[in-house]
MARBAFI-249503 format. One record per residue (C-alpha): residue in one letter; residue number from 1; x negated, y, z negated. Coordinates in steps of 0.2 Angstrom, whole numbers, padded with zeros to 4 digits. Layout:
% residues N
   torke   voke       X       Y       Z
       A    NUM       X       Y       Z
...
% end
This chain:
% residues 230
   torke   voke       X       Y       Z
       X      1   -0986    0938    0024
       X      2   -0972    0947    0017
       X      3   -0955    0952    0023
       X      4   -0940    0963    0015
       X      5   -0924    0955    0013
       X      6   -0909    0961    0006
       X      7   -0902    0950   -0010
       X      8   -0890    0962   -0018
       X      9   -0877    0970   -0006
       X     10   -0873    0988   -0011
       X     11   -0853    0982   -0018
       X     12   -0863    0969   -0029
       X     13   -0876    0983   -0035
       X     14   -0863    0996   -0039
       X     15   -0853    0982   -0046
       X     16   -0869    0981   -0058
       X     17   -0871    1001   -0063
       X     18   -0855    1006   -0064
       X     19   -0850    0991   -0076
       X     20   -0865    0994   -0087
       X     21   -0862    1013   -0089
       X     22   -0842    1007   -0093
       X     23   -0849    0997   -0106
       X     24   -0860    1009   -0115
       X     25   -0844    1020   -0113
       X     26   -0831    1009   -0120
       X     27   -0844    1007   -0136
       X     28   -0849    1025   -0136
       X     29   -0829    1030   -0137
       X     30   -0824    1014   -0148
       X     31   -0835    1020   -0161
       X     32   -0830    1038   -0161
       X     33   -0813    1035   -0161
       X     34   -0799    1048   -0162
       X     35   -0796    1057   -0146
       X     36   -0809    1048   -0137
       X     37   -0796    1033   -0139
       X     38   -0789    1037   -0124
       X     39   -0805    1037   -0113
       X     40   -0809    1019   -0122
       X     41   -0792    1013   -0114
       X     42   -0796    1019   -0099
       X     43   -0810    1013   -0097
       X     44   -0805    0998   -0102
       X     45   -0794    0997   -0085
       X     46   -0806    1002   -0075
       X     47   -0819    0986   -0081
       X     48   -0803    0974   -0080
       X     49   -0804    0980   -0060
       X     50   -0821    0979   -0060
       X     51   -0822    0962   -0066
       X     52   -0807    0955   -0055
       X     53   -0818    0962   -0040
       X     54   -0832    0952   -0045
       X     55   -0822    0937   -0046
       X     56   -0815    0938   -0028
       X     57   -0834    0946   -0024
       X     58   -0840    0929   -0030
       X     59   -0833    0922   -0016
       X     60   -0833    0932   -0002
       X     61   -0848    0941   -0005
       X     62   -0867    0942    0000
       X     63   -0875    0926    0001
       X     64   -0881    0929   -0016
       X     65   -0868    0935   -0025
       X     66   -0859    0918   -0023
       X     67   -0857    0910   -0038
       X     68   -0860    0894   -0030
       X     69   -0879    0901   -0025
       X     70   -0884    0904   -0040
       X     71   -0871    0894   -0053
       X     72   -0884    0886   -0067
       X     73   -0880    0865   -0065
       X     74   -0891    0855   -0077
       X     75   -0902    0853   -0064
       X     76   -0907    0872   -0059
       X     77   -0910    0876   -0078
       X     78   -0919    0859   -0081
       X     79   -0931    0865   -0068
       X     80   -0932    0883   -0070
       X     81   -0938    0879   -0090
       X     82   -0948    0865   -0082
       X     83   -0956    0879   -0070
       X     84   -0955    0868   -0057
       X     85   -0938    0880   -0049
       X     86   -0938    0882   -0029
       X     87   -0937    0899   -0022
       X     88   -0917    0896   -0018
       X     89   -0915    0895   -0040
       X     90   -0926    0912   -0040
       X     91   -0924    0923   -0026
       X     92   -0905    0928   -0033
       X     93   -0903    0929   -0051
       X     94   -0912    0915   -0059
       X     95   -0904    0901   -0068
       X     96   -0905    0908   -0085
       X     97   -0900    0927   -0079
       X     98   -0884    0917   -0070
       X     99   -0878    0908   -0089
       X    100   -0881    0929   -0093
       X    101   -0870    0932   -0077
       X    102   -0855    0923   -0082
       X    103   -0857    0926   -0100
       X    104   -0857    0945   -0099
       X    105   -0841    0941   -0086
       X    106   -0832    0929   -0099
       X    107   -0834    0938   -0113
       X    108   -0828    0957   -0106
       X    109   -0814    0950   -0099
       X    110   -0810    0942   -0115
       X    111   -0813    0959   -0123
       X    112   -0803    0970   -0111
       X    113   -0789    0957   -0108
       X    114   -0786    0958   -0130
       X    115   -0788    0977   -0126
       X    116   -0772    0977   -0119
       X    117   -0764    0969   -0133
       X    118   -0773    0980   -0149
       X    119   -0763    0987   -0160
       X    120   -0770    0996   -0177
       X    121   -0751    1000   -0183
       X    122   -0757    1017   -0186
       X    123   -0766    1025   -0171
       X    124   -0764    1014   -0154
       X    125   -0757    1001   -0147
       X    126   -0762    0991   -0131
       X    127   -0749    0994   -0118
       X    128   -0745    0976   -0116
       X    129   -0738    0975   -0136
       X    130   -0721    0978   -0133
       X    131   -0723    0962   -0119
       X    132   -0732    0949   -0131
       X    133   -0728    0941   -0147
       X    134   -0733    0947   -0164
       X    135   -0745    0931   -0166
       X    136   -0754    0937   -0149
       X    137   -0756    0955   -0156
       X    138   -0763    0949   -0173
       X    139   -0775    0938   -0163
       X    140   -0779    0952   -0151
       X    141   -0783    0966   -0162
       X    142   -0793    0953   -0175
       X    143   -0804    0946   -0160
       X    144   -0807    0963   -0150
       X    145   -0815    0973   -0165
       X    146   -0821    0958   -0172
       X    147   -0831    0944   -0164
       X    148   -0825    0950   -0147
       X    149   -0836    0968   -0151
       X    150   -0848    0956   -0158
       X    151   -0851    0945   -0142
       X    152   -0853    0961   -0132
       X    153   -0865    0971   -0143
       X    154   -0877    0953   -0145
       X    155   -0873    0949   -0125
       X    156   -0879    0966   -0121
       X    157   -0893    0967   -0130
       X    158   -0900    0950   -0126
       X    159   -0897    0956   -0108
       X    160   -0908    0971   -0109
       X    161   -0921    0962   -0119
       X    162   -0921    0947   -0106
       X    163   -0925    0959   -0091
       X    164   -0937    0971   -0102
       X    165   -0947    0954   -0103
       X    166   -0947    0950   -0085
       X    167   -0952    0967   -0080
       X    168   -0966    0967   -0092
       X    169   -0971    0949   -0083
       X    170   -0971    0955   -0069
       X    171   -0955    0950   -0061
       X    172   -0946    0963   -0052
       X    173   -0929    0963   -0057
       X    174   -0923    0981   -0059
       X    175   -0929    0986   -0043
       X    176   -0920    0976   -0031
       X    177   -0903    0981   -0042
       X    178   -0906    0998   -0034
       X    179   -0913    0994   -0018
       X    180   -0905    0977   -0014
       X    181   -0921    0969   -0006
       X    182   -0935    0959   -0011
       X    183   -0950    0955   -0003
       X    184   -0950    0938    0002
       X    185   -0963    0927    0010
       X    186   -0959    0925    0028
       X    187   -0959    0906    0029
       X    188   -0948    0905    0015
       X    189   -0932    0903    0026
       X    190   -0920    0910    0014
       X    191   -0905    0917    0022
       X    192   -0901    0941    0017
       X    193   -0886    0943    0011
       X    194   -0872    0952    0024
       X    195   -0873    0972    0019
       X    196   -0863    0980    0035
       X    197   -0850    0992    0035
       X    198   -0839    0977    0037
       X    199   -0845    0968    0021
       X    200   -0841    0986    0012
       X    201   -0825    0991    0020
       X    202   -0820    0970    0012
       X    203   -0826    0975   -0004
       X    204   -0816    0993   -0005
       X    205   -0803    0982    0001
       X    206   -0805    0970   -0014
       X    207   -0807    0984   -0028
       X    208   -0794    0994   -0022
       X    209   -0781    0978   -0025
       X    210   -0790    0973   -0039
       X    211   -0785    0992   -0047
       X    212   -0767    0990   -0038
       X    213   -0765    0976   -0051
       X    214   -0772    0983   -0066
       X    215   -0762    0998   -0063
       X    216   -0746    0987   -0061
       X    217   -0749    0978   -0076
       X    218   -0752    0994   -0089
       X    219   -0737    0999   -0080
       X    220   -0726    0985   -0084
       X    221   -0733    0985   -0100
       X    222   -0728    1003   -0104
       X    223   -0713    1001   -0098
       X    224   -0707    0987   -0110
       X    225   -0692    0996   -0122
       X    226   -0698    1001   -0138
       X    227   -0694    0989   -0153
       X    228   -0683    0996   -0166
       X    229   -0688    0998   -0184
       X    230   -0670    0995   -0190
% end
């Protein structure tokens, strides 16, 4: 027999959409340029608050949205690749979809944090270059439209294609991203993830702090005083 349980908590699923359609975004106005700068800077914040939530989210969230549940040690991969995994390595995102997890984590913040920094000594500057040195600047602007634009087009579409494959397998993966359950067997004994208006109320919480700082930091950024060119 088979029983629902929740996995994914709603905070953890729109956590998923919403950074994935900023993604697409911040490529879509990267590439276009011009006026659309503006929106690719502002998205930009928004994933940098996104991704701060998850970080706190990792700890205090569902059960399996903890980084420890579902962090790949040697031994979780070994076994996944071995196809000897247990339920716990595969009920939540499975060892080789968590290295995907904190990849995709790494390298956006990477991405969004030299953002900040960007300047094309023409059209834009990040609002943090009149806060770091010229050497940080250089690296920034290098990194961000070169490997760092890189890493997120390559992480991305080894993303999709890794989950195209499961679905195609059988393994039901973009369900449950929408939904939040999976159907589980009923001896399994694996503990749902907490879903209650409290858990949600916490994660508003979290964001909104998460976006209090972003905010604070663009702001001090912006406020630095300009440099002279004399």
């Amino acid at each position: 027999m088979m029983k629902s349980t929740r996995i994914w908590d709603l905070p953890t699923r729109l956590f998923h959409w919403l950074l994935a359609a900023a993604i697409f975004a911040l490529i879509a106005t990267g590439m276009t340029g011009g006026d659309a700068i503006v929106w690719h800077f502002r998205l930009g914040y928004a994933v940098l608050a996104m991704l701060l939530f998850r970080l706190v989210w990792g700890v205090a969230g569902g059960h399996w949205s903890r980084f420890a549940v579902f962090f790949p040690t040697p031994a979780r991969v070994l076994r996944y690749l071995r196809r000897q995994a247990t339920p716990a390595d595969v009920t939540g995102h499975n060892p080789l979809g968590a290295l995907a997890v904190f990849a995709i984590i790494a390298i956006m913040l990477a991405q969004v944090v030299s953002g900040l920094m960007v300047d094309d000594e023409i059209f834009y500057q990040g609002p943090l270059t009149g806060r770091v040195p010229s050497d940080w600047i250089a690296f920034a602007t290098s990194w961000h439209s070169g490997w760092g634009k890189k890493l997120t087009l390559g992480i991305i579409v080894l993303h999709v294609c890794a989950v195209s494959f499961h679905s195609l397998t059988g393994h039901k993966l973009i369900g449950p991203m929408f939904t939040g359950d999976k159907q589980l067997p009923e001896d399994a004994a694996l503990p749902a993830s907490r879903d209650g208006a409290k858990q949600r109320l916490l994660a508003l919480a979290v964001f909104a702090v998460a976006a209090l700082l972003v905010w604070a930091l663009v702001a001090w950024g912006q406020a630095a005083p300009a440099i002279s060119s004399y």
